[in-house]
KEZA-788333 format. One record per residue: residue number from 0; x, y, z of N, C-alpha, C in turn. Coordinates in steps of 0.2 Angstrom, whole numbers. Example, Ala and Ser with C-alpha at 12.3 -4.5 7.8 and 13.67 -1.06 7.14 Angstrom:
! KEZA-788333
- 0, 66, -28, 39, 62, -22, 39, 66, -16, 39
- 1, 64, -11, 35, 68, -5, 36, 64, 0, 39
END
This chain:
! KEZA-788333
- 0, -90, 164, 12, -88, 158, 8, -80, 157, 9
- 1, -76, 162, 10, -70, 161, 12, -68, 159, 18
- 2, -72, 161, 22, -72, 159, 30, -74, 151, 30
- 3, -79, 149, 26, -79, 140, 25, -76, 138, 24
- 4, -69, 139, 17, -67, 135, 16, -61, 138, 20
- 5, -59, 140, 24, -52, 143, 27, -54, 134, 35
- 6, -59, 137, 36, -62, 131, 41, -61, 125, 36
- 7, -64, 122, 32, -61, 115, 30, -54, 114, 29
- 8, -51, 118, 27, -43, 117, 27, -40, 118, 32
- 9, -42, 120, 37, -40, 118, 45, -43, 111, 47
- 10, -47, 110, 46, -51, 104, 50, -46, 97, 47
- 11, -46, 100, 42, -43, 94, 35, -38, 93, 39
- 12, -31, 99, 40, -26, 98, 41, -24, 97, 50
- 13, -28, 98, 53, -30, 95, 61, -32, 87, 60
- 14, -36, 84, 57, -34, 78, 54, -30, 74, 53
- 15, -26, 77, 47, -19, 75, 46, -15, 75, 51
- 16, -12, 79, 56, -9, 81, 63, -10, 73, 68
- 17, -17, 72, 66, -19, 67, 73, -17, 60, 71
- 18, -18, 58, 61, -15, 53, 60, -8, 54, 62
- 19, -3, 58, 62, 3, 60, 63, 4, 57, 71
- 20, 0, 59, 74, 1, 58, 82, -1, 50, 82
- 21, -5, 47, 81, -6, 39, 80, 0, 36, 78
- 22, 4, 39, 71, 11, 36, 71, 15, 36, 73
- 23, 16, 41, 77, 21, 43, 84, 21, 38, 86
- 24, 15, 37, 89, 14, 31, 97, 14, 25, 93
- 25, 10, 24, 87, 14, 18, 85, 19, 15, 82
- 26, 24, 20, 83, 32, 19, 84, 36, 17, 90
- 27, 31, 20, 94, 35, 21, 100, 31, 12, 103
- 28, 28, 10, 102, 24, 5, 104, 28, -2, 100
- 29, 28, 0, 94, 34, -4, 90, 40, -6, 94
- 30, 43, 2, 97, 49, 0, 99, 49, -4, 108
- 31, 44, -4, 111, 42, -5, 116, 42, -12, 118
- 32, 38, -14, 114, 34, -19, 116, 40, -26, 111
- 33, 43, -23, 105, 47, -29, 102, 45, -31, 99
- 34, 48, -38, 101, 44, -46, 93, 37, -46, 97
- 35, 33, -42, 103, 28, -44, 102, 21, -39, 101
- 36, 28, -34, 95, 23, -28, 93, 15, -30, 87
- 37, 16, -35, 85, 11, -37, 79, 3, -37, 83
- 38, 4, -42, 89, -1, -43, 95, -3, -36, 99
- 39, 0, -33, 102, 1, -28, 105, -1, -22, 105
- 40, 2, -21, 97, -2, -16, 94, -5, -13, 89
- 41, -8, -21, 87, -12, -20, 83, -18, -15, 81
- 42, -21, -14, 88, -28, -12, 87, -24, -1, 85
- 43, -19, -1, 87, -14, 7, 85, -15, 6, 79
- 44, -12, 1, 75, -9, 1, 67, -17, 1, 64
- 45, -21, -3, 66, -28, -2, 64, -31, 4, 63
- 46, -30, 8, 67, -32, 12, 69, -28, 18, 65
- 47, -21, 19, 62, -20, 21, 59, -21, 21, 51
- 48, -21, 15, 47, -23, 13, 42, -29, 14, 41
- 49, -31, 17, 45, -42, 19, 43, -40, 27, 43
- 50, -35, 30, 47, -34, 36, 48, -31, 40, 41
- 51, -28, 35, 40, -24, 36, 33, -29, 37, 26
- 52, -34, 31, 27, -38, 33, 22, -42, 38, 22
- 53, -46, 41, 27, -52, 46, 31, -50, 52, 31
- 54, -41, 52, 32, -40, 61, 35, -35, 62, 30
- 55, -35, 63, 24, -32, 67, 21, -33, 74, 20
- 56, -27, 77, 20, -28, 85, 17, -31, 84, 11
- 57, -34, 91, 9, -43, 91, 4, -39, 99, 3
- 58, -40, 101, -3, -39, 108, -6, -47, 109, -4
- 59, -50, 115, -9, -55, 118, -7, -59, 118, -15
- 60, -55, 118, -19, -58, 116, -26, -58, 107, -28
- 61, -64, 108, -31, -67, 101, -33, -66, 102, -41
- 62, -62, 95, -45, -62, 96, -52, -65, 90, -53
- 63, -70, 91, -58, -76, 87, -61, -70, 84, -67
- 64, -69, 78, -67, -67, 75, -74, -72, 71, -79
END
């Protein structure tokens, strides 16, 4: 049991890491591309804002309210 959750909380936080990495490059794409970052790199920011909801860090306990 502790070996599953020690696994979920890495996976969680490998997760989090890769939206991390999405942000980078859609920084660096911002700074790149300019006033025609909206166009350009849209399908990045997309792709981050789905990341953002999906790959959150998750503890291992669940509270029932």
């Amino acid at each position: 049991k502790l070996q599953e959750r020690e696994e979920f909380i890495r996976e969680s936080w490998v997760k989090a890491m890769e939206a991390r990495l999405v942000r980078d490059e859609l920084t660096k794409c911002h700074r790149h591309e300019g006033v025609n970052h909206l166009e350009n790199c849209r399908w990045l920011s997309d792709k981050y804002i789905t990341m953002l909801k999906e790959n959150k860090v998750k503890g291992y306990k669940k509270i029932d309210v």
